[in-house]
Residue, then its C-alpha position, 0 to 999 in steps of 0.5 A: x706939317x709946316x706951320x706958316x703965317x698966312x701970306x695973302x694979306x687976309x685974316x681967318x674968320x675969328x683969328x683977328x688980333x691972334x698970332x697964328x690961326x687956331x687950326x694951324x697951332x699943333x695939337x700939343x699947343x693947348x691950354x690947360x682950363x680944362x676945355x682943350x680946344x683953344x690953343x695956348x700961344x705960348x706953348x706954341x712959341x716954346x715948342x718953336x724956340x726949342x726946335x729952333x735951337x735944336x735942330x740947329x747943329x751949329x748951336x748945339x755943337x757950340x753949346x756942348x763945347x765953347x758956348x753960345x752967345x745968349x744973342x747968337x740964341x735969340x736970333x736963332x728963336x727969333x728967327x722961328x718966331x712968327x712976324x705978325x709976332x708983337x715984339x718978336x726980339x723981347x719974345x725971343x729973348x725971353x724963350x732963350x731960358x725956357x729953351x735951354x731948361x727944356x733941352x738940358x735941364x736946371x741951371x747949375x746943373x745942366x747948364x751955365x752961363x759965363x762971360x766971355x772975358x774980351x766981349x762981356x757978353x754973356x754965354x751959355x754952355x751945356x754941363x755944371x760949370x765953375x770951369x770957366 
């Protein structure tokens, strides 16, 4: 089931000020206050990050080898995010951790970040570390 934003300008009937319709959020995306009929938005949003990066052979593949830029990640998310989403970047950035957690587990033990010495600019790679 593809999960999509309406397109034809109109709001659902209580959906108002949300991100994506209730009914259109997966029914894993639900909070946990014991009612289980609202859905968690940002369960939502993690569930699109990690398949965002997962499902992406290019991410992957550089994630298990050189690493991958922490930006080159948050376009990745970004990307999968909504765009009635308020600040989609700051969001998408703020999964990127979340993300990988939940694709390799702790940090410094599943995966590391390094910089990458010619750019500055901060890299991810799956396994321990301490090689880079």
């Amino acid at each position: 089931m593809s999960i999509l934003p309406r397109t034809d300008g109109r709001e659902d009937a209580g959906a108002k000020g949300s991100e994506a319709p209730p009914d259109s959020t997966p029914e894993t995306a639900v909070d946990d206050s014991g009612n289980g009929d609202r859905p968690d938005l940002e369960v939502h949003y993690r569930q699109l990050a990690v398949k965002a990066v997962r499902e992406s052979r290019n991410i992957m593949k550089r994630l298990a080898g050189e690493g991958a830029a922490w930006g080159h990640l948050v376009r990745a998310i970004e990307k999968e995010l909504p765009d009635t989403l308020d600040n989609k970047n700051r969001k998408a950035y703020d999964l990127v951790r979340v993300t990988i957690v939940e694709l390799f587990g702790l940090e410094g033990e599943g995966w590391h970040t390094f910089k990458q010495a010619d750019t500055g600019r901060l890299y991810v790679r799956q396994g321990k570390g301490g090689d880079s």
